[in-house]
C-alpha positions in Angstrom: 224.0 51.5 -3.4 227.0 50.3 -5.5 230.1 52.5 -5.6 230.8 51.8 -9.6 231.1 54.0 -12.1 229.4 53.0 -15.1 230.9 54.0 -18.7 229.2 54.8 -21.5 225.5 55.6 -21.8 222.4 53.3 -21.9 220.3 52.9 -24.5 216.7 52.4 -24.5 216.9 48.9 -23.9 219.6 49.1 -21.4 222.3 48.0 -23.4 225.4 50.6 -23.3 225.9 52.2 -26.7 229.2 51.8 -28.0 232.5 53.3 -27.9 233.3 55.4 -31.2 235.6 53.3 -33.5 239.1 54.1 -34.8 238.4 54.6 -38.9 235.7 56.8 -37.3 237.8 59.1 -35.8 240.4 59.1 -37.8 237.8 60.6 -40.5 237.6 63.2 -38.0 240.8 64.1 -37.9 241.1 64.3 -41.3 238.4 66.5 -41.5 239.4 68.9 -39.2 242.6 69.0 -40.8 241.7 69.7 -44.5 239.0 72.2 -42.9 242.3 73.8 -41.4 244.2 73.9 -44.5 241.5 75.4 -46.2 241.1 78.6 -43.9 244.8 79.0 -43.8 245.0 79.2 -47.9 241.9 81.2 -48.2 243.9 83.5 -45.6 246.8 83.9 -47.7 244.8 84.6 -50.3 242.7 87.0 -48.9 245.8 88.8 -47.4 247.5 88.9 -51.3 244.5 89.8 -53.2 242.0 91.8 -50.8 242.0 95.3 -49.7 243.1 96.0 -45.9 240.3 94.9 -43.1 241.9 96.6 -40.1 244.4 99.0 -39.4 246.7 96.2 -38.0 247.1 95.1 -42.0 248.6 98.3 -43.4 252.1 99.3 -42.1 253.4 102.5 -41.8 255.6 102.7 -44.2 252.5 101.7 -46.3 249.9 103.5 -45.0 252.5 106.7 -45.4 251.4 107.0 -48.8 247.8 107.4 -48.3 249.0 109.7 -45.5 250.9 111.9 -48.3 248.0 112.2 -50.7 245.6 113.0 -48.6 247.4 116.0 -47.1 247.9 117.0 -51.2 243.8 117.0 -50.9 244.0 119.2 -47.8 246.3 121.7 -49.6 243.7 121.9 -52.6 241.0 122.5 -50.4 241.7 124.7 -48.6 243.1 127.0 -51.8 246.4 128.0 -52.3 245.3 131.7 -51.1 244.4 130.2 -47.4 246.8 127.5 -47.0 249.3 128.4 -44.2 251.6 125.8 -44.0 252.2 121.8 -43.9 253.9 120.6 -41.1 256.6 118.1 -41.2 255.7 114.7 -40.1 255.3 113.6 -36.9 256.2 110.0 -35.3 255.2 108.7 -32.3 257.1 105.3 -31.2 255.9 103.2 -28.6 252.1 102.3 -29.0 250.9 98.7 -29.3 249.4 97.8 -32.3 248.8 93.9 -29.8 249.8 92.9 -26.4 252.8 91.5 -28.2 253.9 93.6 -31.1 255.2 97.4 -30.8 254.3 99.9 -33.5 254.1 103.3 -34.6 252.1 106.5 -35.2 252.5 109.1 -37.7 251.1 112.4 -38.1 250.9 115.1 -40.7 249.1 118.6 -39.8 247.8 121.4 -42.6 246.6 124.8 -40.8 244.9 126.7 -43.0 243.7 130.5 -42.5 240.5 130.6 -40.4 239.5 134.1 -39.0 237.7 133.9 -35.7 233.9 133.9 -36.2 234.4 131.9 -39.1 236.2 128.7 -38.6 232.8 126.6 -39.2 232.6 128.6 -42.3 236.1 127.5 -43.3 235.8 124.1 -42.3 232.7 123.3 -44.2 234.2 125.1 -47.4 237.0 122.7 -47.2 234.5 119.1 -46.2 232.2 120.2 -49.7 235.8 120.3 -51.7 236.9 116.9 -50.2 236.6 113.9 -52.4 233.2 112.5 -51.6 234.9 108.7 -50.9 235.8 110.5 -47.8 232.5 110.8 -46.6 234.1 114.4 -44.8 231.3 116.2 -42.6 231.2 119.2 -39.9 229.6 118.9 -36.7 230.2 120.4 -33.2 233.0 119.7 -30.7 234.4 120.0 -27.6 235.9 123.4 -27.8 234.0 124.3 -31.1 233.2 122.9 -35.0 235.2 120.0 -35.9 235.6 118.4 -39.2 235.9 114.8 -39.7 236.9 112.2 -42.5 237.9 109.1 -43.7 241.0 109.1 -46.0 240.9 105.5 -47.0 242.9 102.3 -45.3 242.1 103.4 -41.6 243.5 107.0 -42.2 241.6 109.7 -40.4 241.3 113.3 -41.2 240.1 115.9 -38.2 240.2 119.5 -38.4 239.3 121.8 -35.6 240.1 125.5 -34.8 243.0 127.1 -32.8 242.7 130.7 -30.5 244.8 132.5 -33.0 242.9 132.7 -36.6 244.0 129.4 -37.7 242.9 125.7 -38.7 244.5 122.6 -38.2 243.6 120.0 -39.9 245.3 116.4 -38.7 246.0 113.4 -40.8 246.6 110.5 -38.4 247.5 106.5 -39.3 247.0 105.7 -35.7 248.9 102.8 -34.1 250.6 100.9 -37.1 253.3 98.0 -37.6 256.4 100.1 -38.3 257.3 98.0 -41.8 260.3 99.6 -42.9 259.2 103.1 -41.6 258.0 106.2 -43.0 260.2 107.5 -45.3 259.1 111.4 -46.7 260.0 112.4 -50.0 263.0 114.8 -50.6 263.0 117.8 -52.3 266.5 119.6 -52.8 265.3 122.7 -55.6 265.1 125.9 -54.4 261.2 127.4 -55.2 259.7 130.8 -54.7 259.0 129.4 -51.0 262.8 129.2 -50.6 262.9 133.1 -52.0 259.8 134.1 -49.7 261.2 132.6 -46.7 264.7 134.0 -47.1 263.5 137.7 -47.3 261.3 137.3 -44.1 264.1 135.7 -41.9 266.8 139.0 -43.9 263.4 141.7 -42.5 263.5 139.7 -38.9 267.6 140.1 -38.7 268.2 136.2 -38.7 271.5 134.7 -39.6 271.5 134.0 -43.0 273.2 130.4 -43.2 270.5 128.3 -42.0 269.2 125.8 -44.5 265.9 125.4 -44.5 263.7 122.1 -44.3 261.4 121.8 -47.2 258.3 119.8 -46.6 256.1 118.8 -49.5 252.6 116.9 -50.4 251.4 115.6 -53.7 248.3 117.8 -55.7 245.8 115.5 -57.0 246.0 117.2 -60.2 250.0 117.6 -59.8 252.7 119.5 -59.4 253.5 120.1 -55.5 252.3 121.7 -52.3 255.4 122.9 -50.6 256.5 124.4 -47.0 259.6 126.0 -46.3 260.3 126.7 -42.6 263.2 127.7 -40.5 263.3 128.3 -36.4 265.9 130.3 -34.3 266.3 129.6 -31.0 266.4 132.7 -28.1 267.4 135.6 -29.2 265.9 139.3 -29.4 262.1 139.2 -29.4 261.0 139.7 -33.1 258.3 142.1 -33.8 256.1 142.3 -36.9 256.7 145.4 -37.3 259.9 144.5 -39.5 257.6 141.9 -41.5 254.7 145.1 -42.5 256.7 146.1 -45.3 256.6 142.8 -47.0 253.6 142.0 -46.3 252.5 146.0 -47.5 250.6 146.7 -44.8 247.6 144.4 -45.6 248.4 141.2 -43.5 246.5 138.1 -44.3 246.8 137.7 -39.8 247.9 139.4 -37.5 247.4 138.1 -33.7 250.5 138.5 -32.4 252.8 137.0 -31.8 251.6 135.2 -35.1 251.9 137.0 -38.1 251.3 136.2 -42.2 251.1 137.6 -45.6 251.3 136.9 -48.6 254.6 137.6 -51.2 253.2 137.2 -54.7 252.4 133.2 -55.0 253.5 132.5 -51.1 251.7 132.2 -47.9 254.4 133.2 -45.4 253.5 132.7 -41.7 255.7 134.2 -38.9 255.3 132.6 -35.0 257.2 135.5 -33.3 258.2 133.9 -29.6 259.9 135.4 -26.8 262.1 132.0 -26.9 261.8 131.3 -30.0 260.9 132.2 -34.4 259.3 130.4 -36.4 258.8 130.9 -39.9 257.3 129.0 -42.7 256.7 130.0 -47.0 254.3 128.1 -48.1 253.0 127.4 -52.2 249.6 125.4 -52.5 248.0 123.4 -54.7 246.0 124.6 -57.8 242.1 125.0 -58.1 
């Protein structure tokens, strides 16, 4: 048996077929390079022109936007008379958006007033008032109903009840480039929130030099949702009892130690801690 190595393959007459020429693959090579060129302008083009594929395409400081406008959609429906208060932002550093590039997560909350017994009731009410892009639906969870949607450009929308009479309704990017951050909109003029919030902290005995931090959301059809919130650290434990005469007896909750009524055109909602107040006026959205 010989111990050669034979190159190339045989044809059907036993001659070896020949080697590929040069001017063949260099037309190749040319190919493959003008096939290259090609994907990478159709790429740039795509990423100018098109609407984001994945969530790894929007940034936060872009996606913060949709983020804004959609908690202005909460505010409106839930109605301005069951709207308890928007949170302030939320960012969460660290996550991966690849195994090589940090990012970050930001959240917004709306809880919304949601007697127990009827949170499914409450949550529906607000899914039928969504904008129907959203595709926004109820169904059952974990610990009870559970409202889901899509706010456009990877932003999800879940709601789901607490223990104490309330609804919270999260509006999450999830893990995003960073960009140049998320940036919220500032709002310096005093509102009937301001007013609201002042007289609760004046009933609870609080100092009276703490500025409050104003949070605020766009309405679809405009104007401003608006949150006005303040929190003391230990001190005394509060009681509602100071907060009955404002809210004239007829409190829109009271599970203590959370507490709220409503002052003319404001939602004010009380968190009455051992450790710790919390307070928060609150002006919705119109019909």
């Amino acid at each position: 048996m010989s111990g050669a190595v034979q190159t190339g393959s045989a044809s059907s007459t036993g001659a070896a077929a020949p080697a590929p020429t040069r001017p063949r693959r260099r037309w190749l090579l040319a190919v493959t390079v003008a096939w290259a060129v090609l994907l990478a302008g159709l790429t740039w083009l795509s990423v100018r022109n098109d609407p984001p594929t994945v969530r790894e395409q929007r940034s936060l400081d872009q996606a913060g936007q949709v983020v804004d406008r959609a908690v202005g959609e909460l505010a409106r429906a839930a109605g301005a008379a069951n709207l308890l208060e928007l949170s302030p932002a939320r960012i969460s550093s660290g996550c991966r958006v690849t195994p090589f590039a940090d990012g970050a997560r930001l959240r917004r909350e709306v809880v919304v007033l949601g007697a127990t017994g009827d949170e499914r009731a409450v949550l529906a009410g607000i899914a039928d008032r969504l904008p129907a892009s959203w595709r926004a639906g109820v169904g059952p969870g974990v610990d009870g109903p559970e409202l889901r949607a899509d706010a456009g450009e990877f932003v999800a929308v879940e709601g789901r009840p607490t223990v104490d009479g309330r609804v919270r309704l999260v509006v999450d990017t999830g893990c995003r480039p960073i960009g140049t951050g998320y940036i919220p909109a500032l709002v310096t003029a005093d509102g009937p929130e301001t007013a609201a919030l002042t007289a609760a902290r004046q009933a609870l005995h609080q100092p009276g030099d703490a500025v409050p931090e104003l949070v605020i959301a766009p309405c679809p059809g405009g104007g401003l949702a608006r949150t006005a919130w303040s929190a003391t650290g230990p001190g005394p434990a509060a009681s509602t009892t100071a907060l009955a005469a404002l809210a004239g007896n007829a409190p829109l909750l009271d599970q203590p130690p959370v507490y709220a009524y409503r002052s003319g055109a404001v939602t004010v909602l009380a968190e009455l801690g051992a450790d710790a107040t919390r307070l928060a006026a609150t002006v919705g959205c119109p019909d």
